[in-house]
N, CA and C atoms as an extended XYZ file, in Angstrom:
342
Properties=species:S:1:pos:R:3:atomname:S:1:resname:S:1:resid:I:1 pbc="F F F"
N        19.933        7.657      -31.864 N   UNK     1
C        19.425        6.705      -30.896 CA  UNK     1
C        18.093        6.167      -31.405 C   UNK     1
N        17.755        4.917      -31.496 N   UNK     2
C        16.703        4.287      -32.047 CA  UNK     2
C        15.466        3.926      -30.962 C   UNK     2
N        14.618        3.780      -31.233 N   UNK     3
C        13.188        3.508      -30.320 CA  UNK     3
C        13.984        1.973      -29.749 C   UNK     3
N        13.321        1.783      -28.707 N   UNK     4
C        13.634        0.820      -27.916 CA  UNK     4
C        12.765       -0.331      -28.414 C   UNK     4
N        12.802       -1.436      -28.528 N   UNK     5
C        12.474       -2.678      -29.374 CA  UNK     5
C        11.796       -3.894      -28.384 C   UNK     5
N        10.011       -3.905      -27.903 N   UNK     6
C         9.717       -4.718      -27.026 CA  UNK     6
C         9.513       -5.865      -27.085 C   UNK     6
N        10.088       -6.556      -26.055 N   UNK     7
C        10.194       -8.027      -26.357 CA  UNK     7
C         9.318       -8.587      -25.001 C   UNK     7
N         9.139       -9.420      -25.412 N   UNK     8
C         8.304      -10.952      -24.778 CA  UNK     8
C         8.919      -10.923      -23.169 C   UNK     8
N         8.868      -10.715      -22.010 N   UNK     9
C         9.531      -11.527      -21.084 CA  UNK     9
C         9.392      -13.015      -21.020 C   UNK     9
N        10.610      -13.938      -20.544 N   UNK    10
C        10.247      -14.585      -19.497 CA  UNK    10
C         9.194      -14.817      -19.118 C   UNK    10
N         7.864      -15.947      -19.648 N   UNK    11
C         6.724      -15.941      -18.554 CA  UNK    11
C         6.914      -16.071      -17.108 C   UNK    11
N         7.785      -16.274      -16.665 N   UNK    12
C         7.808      -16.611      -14.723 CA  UNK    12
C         8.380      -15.157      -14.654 C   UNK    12
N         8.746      -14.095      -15.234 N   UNK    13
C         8.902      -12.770      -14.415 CA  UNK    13
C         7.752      -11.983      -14.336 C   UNK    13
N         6.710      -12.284      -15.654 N   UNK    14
C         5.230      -12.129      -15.442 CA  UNK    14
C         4.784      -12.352      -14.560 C   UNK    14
N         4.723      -13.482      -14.521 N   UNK    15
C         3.966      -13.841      -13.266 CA  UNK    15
C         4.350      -14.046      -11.774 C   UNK    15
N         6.185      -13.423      -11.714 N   UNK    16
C         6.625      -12.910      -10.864 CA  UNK    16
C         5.916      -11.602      -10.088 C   UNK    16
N         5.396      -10.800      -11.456 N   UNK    17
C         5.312       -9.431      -11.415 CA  UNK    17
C         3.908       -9.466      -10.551 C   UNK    17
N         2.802       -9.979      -11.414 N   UNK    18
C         1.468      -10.386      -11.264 CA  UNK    18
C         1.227      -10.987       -9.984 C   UNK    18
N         2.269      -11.531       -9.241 N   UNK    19
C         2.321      -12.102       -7.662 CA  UNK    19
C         2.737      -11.058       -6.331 C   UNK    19
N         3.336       -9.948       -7.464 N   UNK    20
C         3.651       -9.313       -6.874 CA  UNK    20
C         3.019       -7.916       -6.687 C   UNK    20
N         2.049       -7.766       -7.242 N   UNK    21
C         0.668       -6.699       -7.631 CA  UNK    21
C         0.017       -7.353       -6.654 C   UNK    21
N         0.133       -8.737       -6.691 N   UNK    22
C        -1.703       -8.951       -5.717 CA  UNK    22
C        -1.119       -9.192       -4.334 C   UNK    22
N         0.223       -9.109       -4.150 N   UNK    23
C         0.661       -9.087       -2.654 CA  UNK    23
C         0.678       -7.874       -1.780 C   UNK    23
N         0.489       -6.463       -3.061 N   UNK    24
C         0.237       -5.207       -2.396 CA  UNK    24
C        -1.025       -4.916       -2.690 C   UNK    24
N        -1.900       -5.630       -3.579 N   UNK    25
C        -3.483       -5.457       -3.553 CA  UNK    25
C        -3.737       -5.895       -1.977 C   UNK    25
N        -3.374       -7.291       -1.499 N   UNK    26
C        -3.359       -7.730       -0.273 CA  UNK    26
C        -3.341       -6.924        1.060 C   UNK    26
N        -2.375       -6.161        0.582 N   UNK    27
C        -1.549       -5.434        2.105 CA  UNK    27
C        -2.927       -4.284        1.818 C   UNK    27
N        -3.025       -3.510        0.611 N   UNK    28
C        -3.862       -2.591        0.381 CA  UNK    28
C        -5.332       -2.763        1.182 C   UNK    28
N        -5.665       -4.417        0.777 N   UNK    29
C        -6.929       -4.794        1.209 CA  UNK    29
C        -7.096       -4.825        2.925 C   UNK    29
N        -5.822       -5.350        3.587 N   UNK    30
C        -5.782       -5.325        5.046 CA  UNK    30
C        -5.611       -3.846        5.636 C   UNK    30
N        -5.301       -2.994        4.723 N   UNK    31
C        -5.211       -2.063        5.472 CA  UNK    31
C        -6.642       -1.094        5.904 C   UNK    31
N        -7.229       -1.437        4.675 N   UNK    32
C        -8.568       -0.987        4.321 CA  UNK    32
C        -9.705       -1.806        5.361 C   UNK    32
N        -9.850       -2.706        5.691 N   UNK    33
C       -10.454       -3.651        6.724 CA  UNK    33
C        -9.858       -3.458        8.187 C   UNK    33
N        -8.547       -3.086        7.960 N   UNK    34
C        -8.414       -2.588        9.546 CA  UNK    34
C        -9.055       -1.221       10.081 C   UNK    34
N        -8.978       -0.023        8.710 N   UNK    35
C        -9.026        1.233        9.477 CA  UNK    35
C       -10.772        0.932        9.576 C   UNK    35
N       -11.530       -0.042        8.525 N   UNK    36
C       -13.131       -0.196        8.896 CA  UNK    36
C       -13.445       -0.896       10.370 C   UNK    36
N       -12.252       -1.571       10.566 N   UNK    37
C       -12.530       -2.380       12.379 CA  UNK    37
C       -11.872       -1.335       13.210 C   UNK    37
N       -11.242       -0.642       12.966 N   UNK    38
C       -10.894        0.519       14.268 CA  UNK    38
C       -12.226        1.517       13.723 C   UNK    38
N       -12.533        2.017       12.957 N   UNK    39
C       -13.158        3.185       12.923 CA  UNK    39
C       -14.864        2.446       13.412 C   UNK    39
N       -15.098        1.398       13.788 N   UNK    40
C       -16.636        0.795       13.890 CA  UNK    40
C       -16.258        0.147       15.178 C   UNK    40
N       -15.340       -0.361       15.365 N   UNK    41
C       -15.534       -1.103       16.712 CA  UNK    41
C       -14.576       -1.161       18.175 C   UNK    41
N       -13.655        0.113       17.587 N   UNK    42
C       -12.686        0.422       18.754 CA  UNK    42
C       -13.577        1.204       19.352 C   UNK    42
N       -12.626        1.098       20.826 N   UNK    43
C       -13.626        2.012       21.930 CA  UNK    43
C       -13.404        3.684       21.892 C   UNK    43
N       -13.735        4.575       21.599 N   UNK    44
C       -12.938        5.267       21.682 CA  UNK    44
C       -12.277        6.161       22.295 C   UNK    44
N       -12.262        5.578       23.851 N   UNK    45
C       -11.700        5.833       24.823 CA  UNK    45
C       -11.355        7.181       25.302 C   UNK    45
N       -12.500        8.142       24.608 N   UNK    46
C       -12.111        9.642       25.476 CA  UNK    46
C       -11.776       10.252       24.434 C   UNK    46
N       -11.746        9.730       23.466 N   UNK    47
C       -11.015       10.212       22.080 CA  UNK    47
C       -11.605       10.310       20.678 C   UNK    47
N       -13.253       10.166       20.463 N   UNK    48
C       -13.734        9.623       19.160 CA  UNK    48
C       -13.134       10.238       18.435 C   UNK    48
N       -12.255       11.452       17.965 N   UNK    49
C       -11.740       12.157       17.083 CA  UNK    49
C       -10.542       11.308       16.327 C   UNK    49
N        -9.548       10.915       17.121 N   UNK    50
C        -8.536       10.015       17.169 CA  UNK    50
C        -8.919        8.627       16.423 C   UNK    50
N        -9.711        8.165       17.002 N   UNK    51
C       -10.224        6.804       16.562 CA  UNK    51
C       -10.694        6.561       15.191 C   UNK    51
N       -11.659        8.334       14.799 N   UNK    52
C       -11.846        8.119       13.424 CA  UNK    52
C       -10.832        8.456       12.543 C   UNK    52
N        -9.919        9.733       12.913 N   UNK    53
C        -8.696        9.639       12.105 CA  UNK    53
C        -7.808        8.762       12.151 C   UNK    53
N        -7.801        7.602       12.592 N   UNK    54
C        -6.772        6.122       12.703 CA  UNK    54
C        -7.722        5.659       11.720 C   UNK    54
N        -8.828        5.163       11.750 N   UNK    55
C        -9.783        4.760       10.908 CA  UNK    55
C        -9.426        5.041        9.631 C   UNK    55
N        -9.627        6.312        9.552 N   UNK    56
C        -9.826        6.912        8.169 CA  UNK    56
C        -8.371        7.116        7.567 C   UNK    56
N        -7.757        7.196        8.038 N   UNK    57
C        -5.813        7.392        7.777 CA  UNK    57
C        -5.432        5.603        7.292 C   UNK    57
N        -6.287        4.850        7.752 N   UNK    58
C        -5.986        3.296        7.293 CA  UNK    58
C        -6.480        3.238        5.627 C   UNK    58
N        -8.004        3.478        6.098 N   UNK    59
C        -8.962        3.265        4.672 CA  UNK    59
C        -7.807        4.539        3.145 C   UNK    59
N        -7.638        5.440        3.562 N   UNK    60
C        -6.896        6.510        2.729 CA  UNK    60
C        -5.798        5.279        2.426 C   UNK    60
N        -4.681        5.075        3.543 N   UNK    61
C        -3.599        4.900        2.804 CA  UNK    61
C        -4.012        3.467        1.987 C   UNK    61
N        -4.374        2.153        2.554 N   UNK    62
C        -5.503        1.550        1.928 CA  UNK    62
C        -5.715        1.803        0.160 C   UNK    62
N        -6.285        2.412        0.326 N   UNK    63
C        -6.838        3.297       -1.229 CA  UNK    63
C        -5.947        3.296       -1.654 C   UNK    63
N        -4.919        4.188       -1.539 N   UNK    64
C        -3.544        4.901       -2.321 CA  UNK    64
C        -2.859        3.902       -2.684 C   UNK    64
N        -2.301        3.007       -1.815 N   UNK    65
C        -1.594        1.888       -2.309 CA  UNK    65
C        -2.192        0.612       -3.000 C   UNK    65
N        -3.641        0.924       -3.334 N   UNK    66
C        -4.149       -0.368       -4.301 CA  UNK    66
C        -3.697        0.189       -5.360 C   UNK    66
N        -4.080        1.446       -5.830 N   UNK    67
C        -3.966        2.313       -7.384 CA  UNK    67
C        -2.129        2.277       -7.693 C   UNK    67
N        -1.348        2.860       -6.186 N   UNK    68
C        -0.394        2.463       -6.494 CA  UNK    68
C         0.252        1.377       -7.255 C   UNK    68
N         0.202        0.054       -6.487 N   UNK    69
C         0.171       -1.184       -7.061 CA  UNK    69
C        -0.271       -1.424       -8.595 C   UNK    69
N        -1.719       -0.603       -9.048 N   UNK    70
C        -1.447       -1.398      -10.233 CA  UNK    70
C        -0.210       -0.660      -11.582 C   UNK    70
N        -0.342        0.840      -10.448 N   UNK    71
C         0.660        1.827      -11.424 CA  UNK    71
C         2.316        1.109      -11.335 C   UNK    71
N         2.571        0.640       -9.987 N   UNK    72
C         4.054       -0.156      -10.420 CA  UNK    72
C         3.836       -1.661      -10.963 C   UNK    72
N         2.698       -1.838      -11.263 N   UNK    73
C         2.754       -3.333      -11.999 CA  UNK    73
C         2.576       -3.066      -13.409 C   UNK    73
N         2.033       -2.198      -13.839 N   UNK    74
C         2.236       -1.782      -15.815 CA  UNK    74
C         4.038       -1.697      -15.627 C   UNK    74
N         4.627       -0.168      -15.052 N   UNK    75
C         6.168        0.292      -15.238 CA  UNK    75
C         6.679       -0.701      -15.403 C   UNK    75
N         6.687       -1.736      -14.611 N   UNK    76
C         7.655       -3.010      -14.304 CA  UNK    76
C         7.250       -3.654      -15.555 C   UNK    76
N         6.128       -4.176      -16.174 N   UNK    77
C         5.772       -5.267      -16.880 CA  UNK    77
C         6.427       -4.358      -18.290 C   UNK    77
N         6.333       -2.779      -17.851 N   UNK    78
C         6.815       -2.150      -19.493 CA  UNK    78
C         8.447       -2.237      -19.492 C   UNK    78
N         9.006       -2.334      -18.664 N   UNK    79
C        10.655       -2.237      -18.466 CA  UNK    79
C        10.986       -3.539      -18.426 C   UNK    79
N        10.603       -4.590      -18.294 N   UNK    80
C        10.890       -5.430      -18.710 CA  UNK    80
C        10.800       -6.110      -19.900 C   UNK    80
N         9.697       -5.760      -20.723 N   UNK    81
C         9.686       -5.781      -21.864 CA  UNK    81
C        10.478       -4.593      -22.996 C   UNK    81
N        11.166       -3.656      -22.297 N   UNK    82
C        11.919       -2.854      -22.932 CA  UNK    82
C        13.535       -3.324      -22.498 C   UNK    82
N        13.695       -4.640      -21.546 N   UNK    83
C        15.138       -4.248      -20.985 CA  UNK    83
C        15.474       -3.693      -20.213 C   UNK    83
N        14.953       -2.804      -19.523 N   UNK    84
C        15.307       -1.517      -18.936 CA  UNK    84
C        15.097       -2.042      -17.344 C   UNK    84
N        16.153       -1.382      -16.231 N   UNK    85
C        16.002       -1.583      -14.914 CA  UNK    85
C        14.948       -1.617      -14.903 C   UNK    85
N        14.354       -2.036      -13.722 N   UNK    86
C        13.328       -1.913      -13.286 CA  UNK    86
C        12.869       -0.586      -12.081 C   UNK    86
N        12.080       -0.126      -11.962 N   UNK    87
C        11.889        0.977      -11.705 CA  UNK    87
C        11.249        1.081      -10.136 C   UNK    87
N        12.021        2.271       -9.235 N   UNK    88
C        11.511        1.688       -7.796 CA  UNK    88
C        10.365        2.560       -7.533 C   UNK    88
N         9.365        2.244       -6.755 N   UNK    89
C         7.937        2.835       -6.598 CA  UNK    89
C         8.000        3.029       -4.775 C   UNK    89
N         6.907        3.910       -5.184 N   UNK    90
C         6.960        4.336       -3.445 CA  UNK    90
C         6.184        3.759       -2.425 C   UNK    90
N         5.553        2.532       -2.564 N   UNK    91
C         5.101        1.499       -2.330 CA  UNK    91
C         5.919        1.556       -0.661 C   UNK    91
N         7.125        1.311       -0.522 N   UNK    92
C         7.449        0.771        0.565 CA  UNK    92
C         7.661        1.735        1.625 C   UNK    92
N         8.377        2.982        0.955 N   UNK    93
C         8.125        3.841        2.024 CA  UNK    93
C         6.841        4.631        2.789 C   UNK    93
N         5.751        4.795        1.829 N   UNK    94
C         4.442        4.804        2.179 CA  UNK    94
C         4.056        3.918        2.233 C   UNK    94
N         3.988        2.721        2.901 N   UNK    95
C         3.412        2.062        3.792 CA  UNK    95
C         4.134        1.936        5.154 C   UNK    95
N         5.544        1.797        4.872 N   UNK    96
C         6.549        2.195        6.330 CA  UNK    96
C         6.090        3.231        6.585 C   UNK    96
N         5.797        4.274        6.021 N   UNK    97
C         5.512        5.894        7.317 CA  UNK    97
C         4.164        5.693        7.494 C   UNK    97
N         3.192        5.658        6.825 N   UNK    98
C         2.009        5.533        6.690 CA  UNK    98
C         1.498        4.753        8.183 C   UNK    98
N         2.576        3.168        8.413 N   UNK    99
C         2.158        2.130        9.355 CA  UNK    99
C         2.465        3.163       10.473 C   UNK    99
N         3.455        3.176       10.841 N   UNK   100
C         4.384        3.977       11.879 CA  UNK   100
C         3.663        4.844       12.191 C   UNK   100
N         3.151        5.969       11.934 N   UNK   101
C         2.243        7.004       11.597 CA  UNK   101
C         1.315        6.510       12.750 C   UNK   101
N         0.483        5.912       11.997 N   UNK   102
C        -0.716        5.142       12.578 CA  UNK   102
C        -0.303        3.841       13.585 C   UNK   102
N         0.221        3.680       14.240 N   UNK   103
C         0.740        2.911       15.163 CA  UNK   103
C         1.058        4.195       16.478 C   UNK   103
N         1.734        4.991       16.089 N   UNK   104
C         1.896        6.282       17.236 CA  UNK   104
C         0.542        6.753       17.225 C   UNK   104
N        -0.154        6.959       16.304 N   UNK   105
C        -1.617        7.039       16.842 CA  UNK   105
C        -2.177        6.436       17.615 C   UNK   105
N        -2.210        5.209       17.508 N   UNK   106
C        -3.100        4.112       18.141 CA  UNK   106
C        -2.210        4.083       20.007 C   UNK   106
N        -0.889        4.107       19.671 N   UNK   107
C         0.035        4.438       21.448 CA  UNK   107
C        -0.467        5.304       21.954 C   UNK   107
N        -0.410        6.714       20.965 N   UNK   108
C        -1.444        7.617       21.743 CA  UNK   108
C        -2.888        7.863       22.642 C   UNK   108
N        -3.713        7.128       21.778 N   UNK   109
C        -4.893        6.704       22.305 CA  UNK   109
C        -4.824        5.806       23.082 C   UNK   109
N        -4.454        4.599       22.844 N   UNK   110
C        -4.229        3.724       24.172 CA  UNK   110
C        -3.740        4.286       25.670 C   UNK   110
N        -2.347        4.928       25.627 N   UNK   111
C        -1.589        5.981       26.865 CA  UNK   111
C        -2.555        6.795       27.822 C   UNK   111
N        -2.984        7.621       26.543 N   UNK   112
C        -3.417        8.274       26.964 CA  UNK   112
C        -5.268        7.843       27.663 C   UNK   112
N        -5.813        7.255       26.804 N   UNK   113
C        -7.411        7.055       27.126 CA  UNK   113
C        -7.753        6.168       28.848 C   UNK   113
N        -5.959        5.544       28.855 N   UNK   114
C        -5.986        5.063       29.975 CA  UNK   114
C        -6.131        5.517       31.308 C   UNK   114
């Protein structure tokens, strides 16, 4: 079996790829600005404990999925230049549990602070 032989993509899957890094830099960045507007300016309704772990559970996942992002934007840009499927990252399900997560938080506090 011989080394795998890298080739050039397609410039528009590049910059498929590259559109597609800064659309989870994006989500990364909103998530990070939300848990700083809940953790500074929600009320915290009986609950400051709650409020800062919604906060801080935003800014974390936030974080995780910028670094994420740029780690599935090399794999992809290298598998495509090798041919090779493209490779699935955990990008979507940590941000689906991650949101969800923190959404039953925030029901909680609301329900309850009421």
């Amino acid at each position: 079996m011989g080394e795998a032989v890298e080739e050039e993509p397609d410039y528009r899957f590049t910059l498929a790829n590259e559109r597609t890094f800064l659309a989870w830099v994006r989500t990364a960045l909103a998530l990070v600005a939300g848990g700083v507007a809940v953790w500074q300016y929600l009320p915290d309704m009986g609950w400051p404990v709650l409020r800062s772990g919604i906060g801080i559970a935003l800014v974390v996942l936030g974080t995780v999925l910028a670094g994420l992002s740029h780690h599935r934007w090399r794999v992809t840009q290298r598998a495509m230049r090798l041919g090779e499927p493209l490779p699935a990252g955990p990008q979507v399900p940590l941000v689906a549990v991650g949101v969800s997560v923190v959404a039953v938080a925030v029901l909680v506090l609301v329900v309850v602070g009421r």
